[in-house]
C-alpha positions in Angstrom: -23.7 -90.6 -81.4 -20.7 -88.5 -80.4 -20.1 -85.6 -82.9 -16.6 -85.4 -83.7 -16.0 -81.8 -83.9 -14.7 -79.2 -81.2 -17.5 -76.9 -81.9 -20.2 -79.9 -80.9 -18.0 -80.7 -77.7 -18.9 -76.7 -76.7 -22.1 -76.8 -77.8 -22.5 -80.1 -75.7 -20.8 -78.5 -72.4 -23.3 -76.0 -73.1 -26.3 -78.0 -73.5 -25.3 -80.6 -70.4 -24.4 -77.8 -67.3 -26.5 -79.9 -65.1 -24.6 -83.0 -65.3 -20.9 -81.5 -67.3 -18.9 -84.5 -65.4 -21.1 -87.0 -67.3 -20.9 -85.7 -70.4 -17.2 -85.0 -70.3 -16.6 -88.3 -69.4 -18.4 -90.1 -72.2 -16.6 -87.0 -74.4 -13.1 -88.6 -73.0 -14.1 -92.0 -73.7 -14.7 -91.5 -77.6 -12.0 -89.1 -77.5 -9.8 -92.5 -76.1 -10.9 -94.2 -79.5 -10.3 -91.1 -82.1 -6.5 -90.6 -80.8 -6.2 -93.8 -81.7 -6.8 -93.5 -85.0 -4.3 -93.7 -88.1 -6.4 -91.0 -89.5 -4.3 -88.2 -88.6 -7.2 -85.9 -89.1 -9.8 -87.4 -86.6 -6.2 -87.7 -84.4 -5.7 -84.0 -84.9 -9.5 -83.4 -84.0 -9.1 -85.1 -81.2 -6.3 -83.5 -79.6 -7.9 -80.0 -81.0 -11.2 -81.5 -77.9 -8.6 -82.8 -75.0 -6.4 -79.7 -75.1 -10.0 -77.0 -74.9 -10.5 -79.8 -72.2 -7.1 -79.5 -70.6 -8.0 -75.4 -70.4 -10.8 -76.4 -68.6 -8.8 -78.3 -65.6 -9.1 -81.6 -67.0 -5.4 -83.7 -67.2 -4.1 -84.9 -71.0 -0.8 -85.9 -69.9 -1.6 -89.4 -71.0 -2.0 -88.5 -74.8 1.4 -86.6 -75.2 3.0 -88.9 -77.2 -0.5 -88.8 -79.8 0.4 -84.8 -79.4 3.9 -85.6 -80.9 2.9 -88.1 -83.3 0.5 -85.2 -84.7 3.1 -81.9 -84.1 5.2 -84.3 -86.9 2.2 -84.1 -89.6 3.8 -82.5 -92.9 0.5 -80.6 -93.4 0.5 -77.0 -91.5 -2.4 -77.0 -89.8 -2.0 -80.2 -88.3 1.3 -79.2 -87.0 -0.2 -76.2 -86.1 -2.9 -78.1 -83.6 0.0 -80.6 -82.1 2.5 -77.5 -81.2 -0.7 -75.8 -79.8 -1.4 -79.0 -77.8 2.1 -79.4 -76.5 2.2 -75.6 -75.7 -0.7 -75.9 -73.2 -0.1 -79.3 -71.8 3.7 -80.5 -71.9 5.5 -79.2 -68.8 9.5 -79.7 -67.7 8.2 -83.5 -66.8 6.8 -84.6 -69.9 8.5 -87.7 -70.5 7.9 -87.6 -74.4 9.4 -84.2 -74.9 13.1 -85.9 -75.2 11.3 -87.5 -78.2 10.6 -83.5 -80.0 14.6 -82.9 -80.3 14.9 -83.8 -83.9 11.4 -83.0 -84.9 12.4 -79.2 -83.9 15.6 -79.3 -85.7 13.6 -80.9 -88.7 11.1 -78.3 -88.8 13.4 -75.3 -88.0 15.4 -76.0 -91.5 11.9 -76.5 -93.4 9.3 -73.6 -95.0 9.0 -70.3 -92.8 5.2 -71.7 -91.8 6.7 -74.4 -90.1 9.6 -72.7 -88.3 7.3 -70.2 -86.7 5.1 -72.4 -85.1 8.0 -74.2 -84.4 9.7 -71.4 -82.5 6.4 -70.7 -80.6 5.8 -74.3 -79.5 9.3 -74.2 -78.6 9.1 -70.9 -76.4 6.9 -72.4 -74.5 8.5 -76.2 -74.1 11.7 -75.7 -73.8 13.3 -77.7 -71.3 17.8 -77.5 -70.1 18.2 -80.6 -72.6 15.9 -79.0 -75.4 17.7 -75.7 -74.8 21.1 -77.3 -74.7 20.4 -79.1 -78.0 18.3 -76.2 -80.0 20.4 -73.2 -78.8 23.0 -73.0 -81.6 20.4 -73.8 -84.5 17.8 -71.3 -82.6 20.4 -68.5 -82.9 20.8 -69.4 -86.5 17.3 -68.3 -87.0 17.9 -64.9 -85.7 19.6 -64.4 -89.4 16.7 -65.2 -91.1 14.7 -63.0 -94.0 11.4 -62.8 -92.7 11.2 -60.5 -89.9 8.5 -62.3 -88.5 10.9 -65.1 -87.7 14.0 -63.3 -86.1 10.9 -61.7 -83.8 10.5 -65.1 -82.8 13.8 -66.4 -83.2 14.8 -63.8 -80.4 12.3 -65.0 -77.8 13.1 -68.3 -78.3 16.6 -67.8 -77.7 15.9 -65.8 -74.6 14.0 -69.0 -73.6 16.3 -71.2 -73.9 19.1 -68.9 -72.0 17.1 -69.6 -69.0 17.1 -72.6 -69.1 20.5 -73.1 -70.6 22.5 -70.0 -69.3 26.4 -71.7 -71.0 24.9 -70.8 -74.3 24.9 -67.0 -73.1 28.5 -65.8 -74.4 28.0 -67.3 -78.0 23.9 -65.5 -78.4 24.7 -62.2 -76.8 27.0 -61.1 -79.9 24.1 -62.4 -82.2 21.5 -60.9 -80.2 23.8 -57.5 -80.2 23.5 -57.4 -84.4 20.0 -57.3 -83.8 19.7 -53.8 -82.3 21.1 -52.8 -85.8 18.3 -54.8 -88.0 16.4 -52.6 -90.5 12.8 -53.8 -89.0 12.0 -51.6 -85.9 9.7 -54.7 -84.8 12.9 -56.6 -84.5 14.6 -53.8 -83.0 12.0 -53.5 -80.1 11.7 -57.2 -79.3 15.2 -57.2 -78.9 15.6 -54.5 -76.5 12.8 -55.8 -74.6 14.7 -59.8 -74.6 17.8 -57.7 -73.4 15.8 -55.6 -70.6 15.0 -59.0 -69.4 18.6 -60.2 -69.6 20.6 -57.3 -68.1 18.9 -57.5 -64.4 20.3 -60.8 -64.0 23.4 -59.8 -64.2 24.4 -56.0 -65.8 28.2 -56.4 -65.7 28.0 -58.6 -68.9 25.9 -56.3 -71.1 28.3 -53.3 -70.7 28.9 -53.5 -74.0 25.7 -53.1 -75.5 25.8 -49.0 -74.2 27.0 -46.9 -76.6 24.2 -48.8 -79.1 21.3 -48.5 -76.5 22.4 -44.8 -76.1 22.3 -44.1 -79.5 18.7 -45.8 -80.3 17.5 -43.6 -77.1 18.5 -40.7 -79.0 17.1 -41.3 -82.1 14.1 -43.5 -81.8 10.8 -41.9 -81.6 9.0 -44.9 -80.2 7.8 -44.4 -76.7 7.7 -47.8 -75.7 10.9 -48.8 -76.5 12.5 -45.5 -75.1 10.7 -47.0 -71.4 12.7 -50.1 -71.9 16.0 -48.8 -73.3 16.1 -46.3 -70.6 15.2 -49.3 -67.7 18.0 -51.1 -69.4 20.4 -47.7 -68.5 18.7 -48.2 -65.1 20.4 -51.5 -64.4 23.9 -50.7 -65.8 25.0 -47.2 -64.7 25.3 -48.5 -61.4 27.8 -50.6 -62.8 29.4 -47.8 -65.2 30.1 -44.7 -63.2 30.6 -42.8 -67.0 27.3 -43.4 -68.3 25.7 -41.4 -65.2 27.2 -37.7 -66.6 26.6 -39.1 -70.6 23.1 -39.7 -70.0 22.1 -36.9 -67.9 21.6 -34.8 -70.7 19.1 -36.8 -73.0 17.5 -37.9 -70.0 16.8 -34.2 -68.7 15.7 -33.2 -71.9 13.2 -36.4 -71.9 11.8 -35.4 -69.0 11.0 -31.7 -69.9 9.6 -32.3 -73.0 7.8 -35.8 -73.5 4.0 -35.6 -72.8 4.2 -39.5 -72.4 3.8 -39.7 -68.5 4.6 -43.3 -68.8 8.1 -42.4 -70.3 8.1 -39.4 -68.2 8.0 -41.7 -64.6 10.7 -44.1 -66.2 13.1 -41.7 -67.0 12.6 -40.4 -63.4 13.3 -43.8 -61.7 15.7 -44.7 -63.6 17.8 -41.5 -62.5 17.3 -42.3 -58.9 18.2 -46.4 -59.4 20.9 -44.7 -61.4 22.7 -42.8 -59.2 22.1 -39.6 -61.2 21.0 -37.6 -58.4 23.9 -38.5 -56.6 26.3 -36.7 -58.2 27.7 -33.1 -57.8 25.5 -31.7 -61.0 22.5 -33.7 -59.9 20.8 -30.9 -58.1 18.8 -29.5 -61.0 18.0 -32.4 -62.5 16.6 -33.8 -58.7 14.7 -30.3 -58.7 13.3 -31.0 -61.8 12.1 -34.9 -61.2 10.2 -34.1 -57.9 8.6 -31.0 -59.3 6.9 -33.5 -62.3 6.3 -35.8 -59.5 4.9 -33.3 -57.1 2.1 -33.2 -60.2 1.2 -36.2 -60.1 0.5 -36.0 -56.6 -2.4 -33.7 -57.9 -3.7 -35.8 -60.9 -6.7 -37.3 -60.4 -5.5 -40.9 -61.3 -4.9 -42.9 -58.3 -2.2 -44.6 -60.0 0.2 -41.1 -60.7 -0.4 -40.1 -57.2 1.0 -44.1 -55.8 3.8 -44.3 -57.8 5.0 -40.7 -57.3 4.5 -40.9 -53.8 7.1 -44.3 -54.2 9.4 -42.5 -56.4 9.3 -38.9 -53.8 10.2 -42.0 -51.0 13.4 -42.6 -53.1 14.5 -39.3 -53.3 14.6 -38.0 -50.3 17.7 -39.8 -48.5 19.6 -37.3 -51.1 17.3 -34.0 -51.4 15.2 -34.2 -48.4 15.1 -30.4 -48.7 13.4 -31.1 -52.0 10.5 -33.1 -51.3 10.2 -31.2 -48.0 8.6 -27.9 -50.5 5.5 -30.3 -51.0 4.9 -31.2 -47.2 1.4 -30.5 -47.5 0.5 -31.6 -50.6 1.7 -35.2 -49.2 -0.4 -34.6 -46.3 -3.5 -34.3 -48.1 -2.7 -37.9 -49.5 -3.0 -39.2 -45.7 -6.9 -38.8 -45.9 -7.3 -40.0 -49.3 -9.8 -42.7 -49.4 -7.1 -45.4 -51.5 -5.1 -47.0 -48.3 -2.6 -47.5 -50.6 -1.9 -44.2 -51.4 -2.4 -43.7 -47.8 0.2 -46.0 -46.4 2.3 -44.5 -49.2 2.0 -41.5 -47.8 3.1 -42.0 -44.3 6.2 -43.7 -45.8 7.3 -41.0 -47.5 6.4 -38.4 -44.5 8.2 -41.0 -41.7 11.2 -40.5 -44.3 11.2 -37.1 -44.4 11.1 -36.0 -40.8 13.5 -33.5 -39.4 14.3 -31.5 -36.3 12.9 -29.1 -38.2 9.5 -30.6 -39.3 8.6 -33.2 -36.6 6.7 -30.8 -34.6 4.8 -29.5 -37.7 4.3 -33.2 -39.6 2.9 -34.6 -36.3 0.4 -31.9 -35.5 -1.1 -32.3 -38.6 -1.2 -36.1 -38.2 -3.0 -35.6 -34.8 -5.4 -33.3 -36.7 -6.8 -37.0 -38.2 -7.6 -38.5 -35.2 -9.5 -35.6 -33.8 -13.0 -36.8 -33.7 -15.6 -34.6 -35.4 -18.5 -35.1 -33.4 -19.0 -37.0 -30.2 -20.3 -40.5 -31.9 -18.4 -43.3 -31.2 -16.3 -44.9 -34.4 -17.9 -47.9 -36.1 -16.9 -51.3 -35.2 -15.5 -53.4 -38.2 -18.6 -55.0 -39.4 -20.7 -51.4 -39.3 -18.0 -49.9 -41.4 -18.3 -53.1 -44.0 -22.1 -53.0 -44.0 -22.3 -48.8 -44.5 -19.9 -49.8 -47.5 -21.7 -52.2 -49.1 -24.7 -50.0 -48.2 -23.1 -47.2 -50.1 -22.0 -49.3 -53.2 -25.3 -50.2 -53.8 -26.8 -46.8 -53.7 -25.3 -45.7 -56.7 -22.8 -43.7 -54.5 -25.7 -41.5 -53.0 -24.6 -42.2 -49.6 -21.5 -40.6 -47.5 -19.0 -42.6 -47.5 -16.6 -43.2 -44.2 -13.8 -41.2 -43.5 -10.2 -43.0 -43.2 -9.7 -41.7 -39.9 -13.0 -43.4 -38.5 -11.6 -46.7 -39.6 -9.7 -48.3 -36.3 -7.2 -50.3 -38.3 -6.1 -46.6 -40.0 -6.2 -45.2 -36.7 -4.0 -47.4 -34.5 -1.7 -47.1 -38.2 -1.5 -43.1 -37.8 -1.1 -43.3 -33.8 1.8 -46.0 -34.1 3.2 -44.0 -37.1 3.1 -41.1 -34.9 5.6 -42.9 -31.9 7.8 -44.7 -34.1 8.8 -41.2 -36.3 8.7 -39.6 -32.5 10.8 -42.0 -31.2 13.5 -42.8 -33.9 16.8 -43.4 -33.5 16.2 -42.9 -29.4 14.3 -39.3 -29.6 16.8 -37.8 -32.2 14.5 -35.4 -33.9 12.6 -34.6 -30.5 14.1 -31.0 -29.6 11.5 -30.3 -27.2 10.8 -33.1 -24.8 8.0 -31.1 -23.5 5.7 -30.7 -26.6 6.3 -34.4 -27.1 5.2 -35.2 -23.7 1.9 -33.2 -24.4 1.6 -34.8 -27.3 1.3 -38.2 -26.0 -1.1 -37.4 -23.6 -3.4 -36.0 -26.9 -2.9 -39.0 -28.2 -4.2 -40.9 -24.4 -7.5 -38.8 -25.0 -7.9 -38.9 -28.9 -6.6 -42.5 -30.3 -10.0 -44.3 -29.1 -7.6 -47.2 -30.5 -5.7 -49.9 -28.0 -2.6 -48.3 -27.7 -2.5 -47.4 -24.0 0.9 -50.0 -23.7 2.9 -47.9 -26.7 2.2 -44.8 -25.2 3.0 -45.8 -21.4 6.1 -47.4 -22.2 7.5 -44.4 -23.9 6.2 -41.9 -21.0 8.4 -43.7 -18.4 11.7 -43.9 -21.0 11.4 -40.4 -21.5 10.9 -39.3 -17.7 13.8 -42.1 -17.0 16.1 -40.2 -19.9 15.6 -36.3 -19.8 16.0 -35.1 -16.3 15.0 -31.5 -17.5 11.4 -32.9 -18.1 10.1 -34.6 -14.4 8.7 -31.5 -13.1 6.4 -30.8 -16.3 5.6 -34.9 -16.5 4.5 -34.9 -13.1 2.6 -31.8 -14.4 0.8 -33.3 -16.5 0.6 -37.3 -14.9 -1.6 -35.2 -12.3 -4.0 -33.7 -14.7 -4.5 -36.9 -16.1 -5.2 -38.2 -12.9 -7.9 -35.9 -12.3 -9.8 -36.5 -15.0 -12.7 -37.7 -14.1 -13.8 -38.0 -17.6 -11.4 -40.4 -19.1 -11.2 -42.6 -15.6 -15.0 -43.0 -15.8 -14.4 -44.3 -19.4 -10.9 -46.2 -18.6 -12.7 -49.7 -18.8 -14.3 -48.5 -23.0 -13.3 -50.2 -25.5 -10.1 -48.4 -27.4 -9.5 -46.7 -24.0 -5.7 -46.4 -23.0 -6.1 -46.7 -19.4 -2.7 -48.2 -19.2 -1.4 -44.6 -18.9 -2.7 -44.6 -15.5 0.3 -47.2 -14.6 2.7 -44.3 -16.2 0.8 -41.5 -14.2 1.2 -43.6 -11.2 5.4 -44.4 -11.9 6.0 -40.8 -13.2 4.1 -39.1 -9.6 5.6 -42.1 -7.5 9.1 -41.8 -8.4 9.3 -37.9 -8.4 7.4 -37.6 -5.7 9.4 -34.3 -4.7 7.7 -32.5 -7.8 3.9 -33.8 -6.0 3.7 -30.4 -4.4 1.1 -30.1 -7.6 -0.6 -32.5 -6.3 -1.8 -30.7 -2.9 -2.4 -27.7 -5.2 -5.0 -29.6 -7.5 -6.0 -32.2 -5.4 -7.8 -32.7 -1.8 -6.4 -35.6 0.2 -9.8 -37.1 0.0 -9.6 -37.0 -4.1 -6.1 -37.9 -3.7 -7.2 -41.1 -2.2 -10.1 -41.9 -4.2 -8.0 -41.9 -7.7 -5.4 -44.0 -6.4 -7.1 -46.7 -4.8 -10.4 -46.7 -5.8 -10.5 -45.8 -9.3 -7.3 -47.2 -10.6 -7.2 -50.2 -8.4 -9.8 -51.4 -10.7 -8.1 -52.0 -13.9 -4.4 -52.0 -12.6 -2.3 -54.5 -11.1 -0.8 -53.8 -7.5 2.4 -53.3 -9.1 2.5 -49.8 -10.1 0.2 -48.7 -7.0 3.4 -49.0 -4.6 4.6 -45.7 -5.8 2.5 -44.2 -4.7 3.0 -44.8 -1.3 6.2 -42.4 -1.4 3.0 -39.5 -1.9 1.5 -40.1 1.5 
């Protein structure tokens, strides 16, 4: 026989793992006959079992009128299992929940038991007709004694704004009075409704400032400070005088909290702000990247991402700034989080200069220079040494970043584009950069032979002061017997080869190197004989011009 009970339904899912879709379905069957009943109790009970079995995956949209025939029970904790019910299972196309409008208004003028629950199952209902219907008696709630209920009043008004934005003008002055209300729990949900609010649209919640400032300068609680301060975030854009008035609280926030969350929100907001735009910004910039520059060397993973996001944001105004702690955000490209890693490189592409291109970039290269001659691990090596390592209790070495290919061809690529940018801008010496992409030919063991090529032949093509020193070094290439042996390895850039061959071909009048280095029998041999085998005939016909 069926026990009736929710604790025997769990105890029977327990019991029945074997063969669960049988014993749910005989539990849905008697469930079929209890919502039937006129005893609201076993009805109750019954809803109590569908909606653990609705959490479970299992549909109950066919007993949502039995969940509003329960939700209007005049004892409490019946009311209290239907609004539960309709909670988890009614959704914007519940056909019954037209049918809840004047059960809600009924219950939101009755004891303050019932309009809580009332105002929870409502949060969680609501639909644009519910919200256009409840929104002025819902806003009456945020006068009422118990604190309890203007905490929930105040969601459920925010609730129903979404889905019924008209009512917007009338709430906002009600919701205003409530950053004034002598419960600081009221207070906070407030701010935290508003925060929500505001970054729909800032320009009408301009208002609400000079109260927001003057909670941030009086409240103690840290959490609400993070949001009041995100709200000022969002609206000094909008309100050019609130950037110099809350430069001072701010700036004395951030030099004297020990609350790092607090700390990193009064830091972003001054950059979303536009504080460190302005003409007094400078100290306070100096000030946010030298608390950011230590999180860079906390320990927590988390402190170093989300300073190395913040440092991102502030250099397009104090480059100079960030640029102090250049090699503290190159230790981060090595860190073992690719996160933090990829981070990293954003903020270093962003801070490049004339001045610090040559100096970021050797240090990048100093990643890919192999250790020891053994070849990198494929994929799956690098997967199985993991798991191998995880299961050691750590005891094993773990992999260093730049062994992993996927990092690799990230630095190398990371290395052209920042080279490369805005056609060559930060490039002062088009020789260095030439001998820096033929490092990276020999060191990127990764396929990027194409990249590198194509950017060989614009620069030769661009900077006339630079053929005599390409053809230079096309020709040492060329006789490296080394890396033509291994042009047809895997990660090999042999397409290089097609640039060596362009680069000597067309300034064929710089190729007296060439009879310097080379015999005309080696001469011979690495054009058509060695590179013949992985190049097409096209780039060969230079080559001619040599003979």
């Amino acid at each position: 026989m069926w026990e009736r009970t929710l604790q025997d339904l769990i105890r029977g899912l327990r019991a029945n793992k074997r063969d669960d879709a049988k014993f749910i379905a005989q539990a849905v069957d008697e469930i079929r006959q209890e919502i039937k009943s006129k005893d609201m109790e076993l009805k109750a009970g019954a809803v109590l079992k569908l909606t653990y079995l609705e959490m479970l995956g299992y549909d109950m949209s066919w007993a949502s009128f039995h969940v509003v025939e329960v939700m209007s029970s005049p004892k409490y904790h019946l009311k209290a299992v239907g609004y539960l019910a309709a909670s988890q299972s009614f959704g914007p196309d519940t056909d019954v929940l037209m049918l809840t409008t004047n059960l809600l208004k009924k219950d939101l003028t009755s004891n303050p038991n019932d309009i809580a629950i009332s105002l929870n199952g409502l949060s969680h209902t609501v639909s644009p007709d519910l919200a256009r219907d409840l929104s002025h008696d819902v806003v009456t709630m945020l006068n009422h004694s118990k604190p309890y209920i203007r905490k929930r009043a105040i969601i459920a008004v925010y609730k129903a704004l979404v889905k019924y934005p008209e009512a917007t003008p009338f709430a906002i002055s009600r919701l205003k009075e409530k950053l004034e209300d002598q419960d600081s729990g009221v207070v906070a949900t407030t701010i935290n409704v508003l925060c929500e609010m505001v970054r729909r649209e800032p320009r009408d919640y301009l208002s609400l400032a000079p109260q927001l400032f003057h909670l941030m300068t009086t409240s103690s609680n840290n959490w609400m400070l993070i949001k009041i301060i995100k709200l000022f975030g969002f609206l000094s854009p909008y309100e050019p005088r609130l950037v110099k008035k809350l430069q001072p609280p701010i700036t004395e926030l951030i030099s004297t909290t020990p609350a790092i969350s607090l700390l990193y929100e009064c830091v972003h907001t001054c950059i979303v702000g536009g504080m460190l735009r302005q003409a007094s910004g400078d100290s306070l910039a100096e000030l946010c990247v030298t608390k950011l520059a230590a999180f860079l060397q906390d320990p927590d993973q988390n402190l170093k991402y989300i300073a190395l996001l913040a440092l991102a944001k502030i250099v397009p105004t104090h480059r100079n700034l960030v640029a102090e702690y250049q090699d503290m955000i190159l230790s981060s490209i090595g860190d073992q989080d690719l996160s933090i890693r990829m981070r990293a490189l954003d903020l270093l592409s962003a801070m490049v200069t004339r001045d610090n291109l040559q100096s970021i970039v050797q240090q990048l290269l100093s990643y890919l220079v192999r250790s020891d001659s053994s070849p990198f691990p494929a994929a799956a090596q690098s997967l199985s040494h993991n798991i191998a390592s995880s299961t050691s209790d750590g005891a094993g070495p773990t992999l260093s970043p730049s062994q992993l290919s996927s990092y690799r061809i990230i630095l190398v690529r990371r290395i052209l584009e920042i080279c490369s940018y805005d056609t060559y801008d930060n490039v002062v010496d088009f020789q260095w950069y030439l001998t820096v992409l033929l490092d990276l030919t020999h060191i990127a063991s990764v396929k990027v032979g194409d990249q590198i090529r194509e950017q060989l032949v614009d620069i030769v093509a661009r900077v006339r002061g630079v053929k005599r020193w390409a053809v230079e070094l096309m020709t040492r290439l060329l006789r490296d017997e080394t890396f033509l042996a291994n042009s047809q390895e895997e990660g090999s850039c042999a397409e290089v080869l097609w640039a060596a061959a362009w680069i000597c071909g067309e300034n064929s009048r710089w190729c007296f190197f060439l009879s310097r280095l080379l015999s005309r029998r080696n001469f011979y041999h690495i054009f058509f004989t060695q590179m013949s085998r992985f190049l097409p005939p096209r780039p060969l016909g230079p080559t001619f011009k040599l003979q």
